[in-house]
C-alpha positions in Angstrom: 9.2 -11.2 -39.9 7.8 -14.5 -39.8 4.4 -15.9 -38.3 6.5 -17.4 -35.5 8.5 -14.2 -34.9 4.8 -12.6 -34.5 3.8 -15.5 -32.0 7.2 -14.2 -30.2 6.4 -10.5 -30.0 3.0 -11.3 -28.8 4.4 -13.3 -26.2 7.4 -11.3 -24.9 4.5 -8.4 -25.0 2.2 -10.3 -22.8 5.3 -11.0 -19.9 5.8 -7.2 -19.9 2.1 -6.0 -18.9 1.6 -9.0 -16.3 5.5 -7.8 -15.0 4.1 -4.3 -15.2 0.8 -5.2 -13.8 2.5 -7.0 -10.7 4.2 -4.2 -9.4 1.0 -2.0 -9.8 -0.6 -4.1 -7.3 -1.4 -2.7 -4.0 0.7 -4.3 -1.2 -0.8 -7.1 0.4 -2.6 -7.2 4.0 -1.2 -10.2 6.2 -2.8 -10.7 9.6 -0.4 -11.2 12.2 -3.0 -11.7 15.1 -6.6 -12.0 15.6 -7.1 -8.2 15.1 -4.1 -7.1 13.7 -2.8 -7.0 10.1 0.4 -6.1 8.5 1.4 -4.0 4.6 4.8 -3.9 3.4 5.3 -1.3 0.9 8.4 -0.7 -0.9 10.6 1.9 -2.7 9.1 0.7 -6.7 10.6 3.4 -8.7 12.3 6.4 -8.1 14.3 7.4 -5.0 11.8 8.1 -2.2 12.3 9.3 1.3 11.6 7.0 4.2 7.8 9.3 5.2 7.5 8.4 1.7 7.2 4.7 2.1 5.6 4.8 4.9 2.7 6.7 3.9 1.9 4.2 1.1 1.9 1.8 3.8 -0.6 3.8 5.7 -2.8 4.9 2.8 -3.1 1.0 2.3 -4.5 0.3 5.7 -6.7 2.8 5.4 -8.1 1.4 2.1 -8.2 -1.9 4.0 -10.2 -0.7 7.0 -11.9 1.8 4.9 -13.3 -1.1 3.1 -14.8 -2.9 5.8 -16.9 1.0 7.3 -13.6 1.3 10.0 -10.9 3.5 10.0 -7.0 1.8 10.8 -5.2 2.3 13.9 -1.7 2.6 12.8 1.1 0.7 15.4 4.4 0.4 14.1 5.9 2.0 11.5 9.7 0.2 10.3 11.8 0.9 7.4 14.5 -2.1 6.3 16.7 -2.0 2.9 19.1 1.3 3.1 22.2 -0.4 2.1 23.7 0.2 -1.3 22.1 -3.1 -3.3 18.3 -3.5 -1.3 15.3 -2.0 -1.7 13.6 0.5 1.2 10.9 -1.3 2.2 8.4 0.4 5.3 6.3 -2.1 7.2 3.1 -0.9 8.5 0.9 -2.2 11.6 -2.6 -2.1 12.5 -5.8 -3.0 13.0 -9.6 -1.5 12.0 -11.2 0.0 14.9 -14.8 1.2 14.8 -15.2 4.9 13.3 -15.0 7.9 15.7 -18.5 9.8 15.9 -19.3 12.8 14.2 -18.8 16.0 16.0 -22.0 17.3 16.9 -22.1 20.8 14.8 -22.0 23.9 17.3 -24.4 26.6 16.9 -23.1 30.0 15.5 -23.1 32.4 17.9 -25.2 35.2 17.3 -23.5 38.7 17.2 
């Protein structure tokens, strides 16, 4: 093996972890209104059910809104891609609403 065969390897080594690290990525927030956002998360590997999906989608929104001291007001839930040659995607909408207090704690009852 040459120098330049080296240079090569190196190279076709490099495109594998940046293809690797782009579908490691979390799905991407879009806002679709002044308040509201949308995540699309897809199947990636494997052969997951629809709830599946979904849930990614949610536990994104989540992070999102976590992120910013809110928790996410799921909307919509949709699934696309279950024909033979597509991929199952879910899309997710919702917006960050303030937290919902604490529950005060109750007293235990004495016996």
């Amino acid at each position: 093996m040459g120098v330049t065969d080296g240079k090569h390897m190196r190279a076709l080594i490099g495109l594998v972890v940046v293809a690797v690290a782009a579908c490691s990525t979390p799905s991407e927030i879009v806002k679709t209104g002044a308040t509201t956002y949308r995540v699309r998360t897809n199947a990636g590997g494997g052969n997951p059910s629809d709830a599946e999906i979904k849930t990614r989608g949610i536990a994104r929104a989540n992070e999102f809104c976590d992120a910013q001291g809110k928790r996410a007001v799921i909307n919509v839930g949709q699934s696309n891609g279950w024909h033979l040659f597509s991929v199952q995607t879910a899309e997710v909408q919702f917006y960050c609403d303030d937290r919902l207090p604490a529950k005060p704690a109750t007293p235990a009852s004495a016996p």
